[in-house]
C-alpha positions in Angstrom: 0.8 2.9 14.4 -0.7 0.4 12.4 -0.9 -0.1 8.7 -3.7 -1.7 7.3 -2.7 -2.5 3.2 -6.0 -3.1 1.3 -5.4 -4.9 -1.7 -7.8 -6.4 -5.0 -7.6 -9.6 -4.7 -6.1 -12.7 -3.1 -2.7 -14.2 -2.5 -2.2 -17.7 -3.0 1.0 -19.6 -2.2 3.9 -18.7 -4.4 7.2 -16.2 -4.5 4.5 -13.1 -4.2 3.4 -14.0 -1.0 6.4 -15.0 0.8 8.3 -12.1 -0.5 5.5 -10.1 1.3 5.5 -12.2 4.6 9.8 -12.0 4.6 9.0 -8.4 5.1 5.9 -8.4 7.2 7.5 -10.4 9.7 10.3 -7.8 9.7 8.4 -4.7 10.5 7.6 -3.5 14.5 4.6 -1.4 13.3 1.3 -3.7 13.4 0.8 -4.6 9.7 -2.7 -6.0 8.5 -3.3 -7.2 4.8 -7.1 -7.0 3.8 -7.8 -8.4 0.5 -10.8 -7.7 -1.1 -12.6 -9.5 -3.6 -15.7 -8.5 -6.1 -17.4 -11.6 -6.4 -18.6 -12.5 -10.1 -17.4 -11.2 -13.5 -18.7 -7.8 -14.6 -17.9 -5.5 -16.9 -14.8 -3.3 -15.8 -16.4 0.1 -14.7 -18.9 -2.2 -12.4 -15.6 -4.2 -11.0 -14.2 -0.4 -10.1 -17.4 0.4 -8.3 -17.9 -2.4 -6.6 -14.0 -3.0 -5.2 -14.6 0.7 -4.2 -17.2 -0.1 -1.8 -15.2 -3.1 -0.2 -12.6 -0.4 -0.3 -14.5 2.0 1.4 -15.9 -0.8 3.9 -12.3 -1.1 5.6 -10.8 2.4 6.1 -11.4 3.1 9.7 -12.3 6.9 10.7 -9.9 9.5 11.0 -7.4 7.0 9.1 -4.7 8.0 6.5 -5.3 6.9 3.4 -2.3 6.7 0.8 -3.8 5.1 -2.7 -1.5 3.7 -4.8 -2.2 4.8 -8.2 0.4 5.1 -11.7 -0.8 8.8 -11.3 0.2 9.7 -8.3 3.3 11.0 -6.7 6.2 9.1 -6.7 8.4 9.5 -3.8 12.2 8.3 -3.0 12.7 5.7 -0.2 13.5 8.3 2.3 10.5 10.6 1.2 8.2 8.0 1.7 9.7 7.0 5.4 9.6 10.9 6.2 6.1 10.8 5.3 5.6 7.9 7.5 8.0 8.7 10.3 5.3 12.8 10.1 2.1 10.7 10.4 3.2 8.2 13.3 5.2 11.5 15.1 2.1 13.2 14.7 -0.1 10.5 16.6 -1.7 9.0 13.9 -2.8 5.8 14.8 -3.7 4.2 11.2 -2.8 4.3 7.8 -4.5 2.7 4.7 -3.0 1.6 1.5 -5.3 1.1 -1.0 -4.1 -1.4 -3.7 -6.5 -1.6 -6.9 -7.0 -4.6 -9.1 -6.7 -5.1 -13.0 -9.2 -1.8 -13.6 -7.2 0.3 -11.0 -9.0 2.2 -8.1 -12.0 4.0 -8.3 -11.3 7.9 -9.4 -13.0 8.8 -6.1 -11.1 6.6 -4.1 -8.0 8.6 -5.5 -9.6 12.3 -5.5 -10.1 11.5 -1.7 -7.0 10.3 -0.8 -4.4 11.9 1.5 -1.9 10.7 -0.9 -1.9 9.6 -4.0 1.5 7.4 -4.3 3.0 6.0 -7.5 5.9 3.2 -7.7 6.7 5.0 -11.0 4.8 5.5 -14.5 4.9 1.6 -15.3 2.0 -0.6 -14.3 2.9 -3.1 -12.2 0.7 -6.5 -10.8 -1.0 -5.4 -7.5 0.2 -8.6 -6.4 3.8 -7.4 -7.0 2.7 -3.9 -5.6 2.0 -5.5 -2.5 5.6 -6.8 -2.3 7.1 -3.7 -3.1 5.0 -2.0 -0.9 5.8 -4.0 1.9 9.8 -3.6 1.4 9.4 -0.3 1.3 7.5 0.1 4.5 10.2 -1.8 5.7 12.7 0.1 4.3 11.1 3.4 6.0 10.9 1.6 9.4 14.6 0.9 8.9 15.4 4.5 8.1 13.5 5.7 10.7 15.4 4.5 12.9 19.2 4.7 11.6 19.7 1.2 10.3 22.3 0.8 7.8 20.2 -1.1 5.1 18.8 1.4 3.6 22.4 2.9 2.3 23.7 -0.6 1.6 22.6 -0.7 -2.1 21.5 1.6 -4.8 18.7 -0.8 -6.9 16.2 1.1 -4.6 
């Protein structure tokens, strides 16, 4: 299966970014990080609609799409890898996160999402998101499989 994580934005070296490649380089699954940037300033509602088409640019056909959104559901670690372990089981061949920037994703990027995934009600950097989401996907992958890291602490 592979995960493509589509994100506002751009890394640059510092703690964020090699917190996210730790776990990248952890994970079997093929794992592609697409970051996306609106050129220019603009007012906010223009940024939304224009990350929204460099959004919509890179989900592939027939891909599951998982938006991560402070509105959506939020899930507990072993939720989130059942929901993974369903789609790859079920021969799904890719999955799209959708990471928003400062103004959050458009509202039809979430009204068409498969899932609409929250990392609780607090608003967190989509640079940070990134990281958490790629622990978790980690975390999931090691579930999946019976590996005793997920039951070795309880901060998760």
């Amino acid at each position: 299966m592979r995960l493509i994580i589509a994100s506002a934005g751009r890394f640059r070296d510092g703690p964020e970014r090699a917190l996210f490649e730790r776990y990248r380089r952890r994970i079997r699954w093929d794992v592609e990080l697409r970051e996306l940037e609106a050129k220019g300033r603009h007012p906010p509602a223009e940024s939304v609609r224009r990350e929204a088409a460099l959004f919509d640019s890179c989900i592939p056909a027939g891909a599951h799409v998982i938006a991560l959104d402070r509105t959506g559901k939020t899930l507990s670690s072993e939720g989130f890898a059942n929901h993974l372990g369903d789609l790859r089981d079920g021969g799904r061949r890719e999955v799209v996160f959708l990471i928003g920037g400062a103004e959050g994703l458009s509202p039809s990027l979430v009204a068409n999402a498969d899932l609409v995934l929250a990392f609780g009600a607090a608003t967190w950097p989509h640079l940070l998101v990134r990281a958490m989401l790629i622990e978790q996907i980690f975390r999931a992958q090691e579930i999946l499989s019976g590996h005793p890291y997920h039951r070795g602490g309880r901060a998760g």
